[in-house]
C-alpha positions as CSV (number, residue, x, y, z in Angstrom):
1,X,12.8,-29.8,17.2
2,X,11.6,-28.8,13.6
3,X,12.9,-31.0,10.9
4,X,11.7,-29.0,8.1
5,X,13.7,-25.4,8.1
6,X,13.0,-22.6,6.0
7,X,16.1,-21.2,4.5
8,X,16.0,-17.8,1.9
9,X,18.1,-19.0,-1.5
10,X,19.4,-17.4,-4.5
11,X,18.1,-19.0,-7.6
12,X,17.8,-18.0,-11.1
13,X,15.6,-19.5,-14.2
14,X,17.7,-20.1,-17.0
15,X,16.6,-18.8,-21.0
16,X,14.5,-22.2,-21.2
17,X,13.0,-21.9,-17.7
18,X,14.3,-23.9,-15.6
19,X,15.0,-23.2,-12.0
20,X,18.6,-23.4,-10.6
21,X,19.6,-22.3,-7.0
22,X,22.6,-20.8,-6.6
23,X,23.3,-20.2,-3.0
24,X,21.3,-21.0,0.6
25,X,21.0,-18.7,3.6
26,X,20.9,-20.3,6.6
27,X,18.3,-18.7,9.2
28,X,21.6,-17.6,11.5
29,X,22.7,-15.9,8.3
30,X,25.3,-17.6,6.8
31,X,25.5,-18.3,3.0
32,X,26.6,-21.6,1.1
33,X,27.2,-21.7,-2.4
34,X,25.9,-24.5,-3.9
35,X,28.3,-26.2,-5.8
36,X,26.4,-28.5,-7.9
37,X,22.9,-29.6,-8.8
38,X,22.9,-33.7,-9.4
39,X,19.0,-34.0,-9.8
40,X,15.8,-32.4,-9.7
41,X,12.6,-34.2,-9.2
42,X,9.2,-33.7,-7.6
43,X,9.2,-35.4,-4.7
44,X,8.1,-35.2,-0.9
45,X,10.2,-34.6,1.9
46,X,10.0,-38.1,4.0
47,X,11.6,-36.5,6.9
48,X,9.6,-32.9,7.4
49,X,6.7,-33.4,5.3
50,X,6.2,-31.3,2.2
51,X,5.9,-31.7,-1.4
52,X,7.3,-29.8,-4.1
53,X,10.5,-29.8,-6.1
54,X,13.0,-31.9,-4.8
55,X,16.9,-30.1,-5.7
56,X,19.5,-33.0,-5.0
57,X,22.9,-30.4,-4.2
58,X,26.0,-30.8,-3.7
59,X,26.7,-28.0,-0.6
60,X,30.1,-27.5,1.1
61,X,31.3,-31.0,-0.7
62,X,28.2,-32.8,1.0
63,X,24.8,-34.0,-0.7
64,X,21.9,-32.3,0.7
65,X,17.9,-32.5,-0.4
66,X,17.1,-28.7,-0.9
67,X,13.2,-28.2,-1.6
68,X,11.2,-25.5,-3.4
69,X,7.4,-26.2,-1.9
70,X,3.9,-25.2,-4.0
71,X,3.4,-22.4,-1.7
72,X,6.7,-21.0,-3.2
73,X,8.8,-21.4,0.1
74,X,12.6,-23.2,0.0
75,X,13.5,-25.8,2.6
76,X,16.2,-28.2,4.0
77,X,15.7,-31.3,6.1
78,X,17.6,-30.1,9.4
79,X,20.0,-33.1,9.9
């Protein structure tokens, strides 16, 4: 099984540019707000492979890695 799952997301950039998800799409369809953003960093994904930004959230009262790649594609780690 894949570990590294594509997901569509709502996002926004804020006046001063920074990127901010808002909400993730799961590939079945459903939608989960994203609640909170604790951290952003660059980082690589350990588990599926991939580099890019690394969006520490806080989803459905759970933390969960959500990465935005350099080929401008979102991911999750599938658990």
């Amino acid at each position: 099984m894949e570990d590294k799952v594509y997901v569509e997301v709502d996002a926004k950039f804020t006046p001063d540019g920074q990127l901010r998800p808002l909400q993730v799409i799961w590939e079945d369809g459903r939608k989960f707000e994203i609640q909170r953003v604790k951290q952003c960093v660059r980082a690589a994904s350990r588990k599926a492979g991939g580099v890019g930004l690394r969006f520490t959230c806080i989803i459905a009262g759970g933390e969960h890695y959500l990465f935005y790649e350099e080929n401008y594609r979102w991911f999750v780690e599938r658990k």
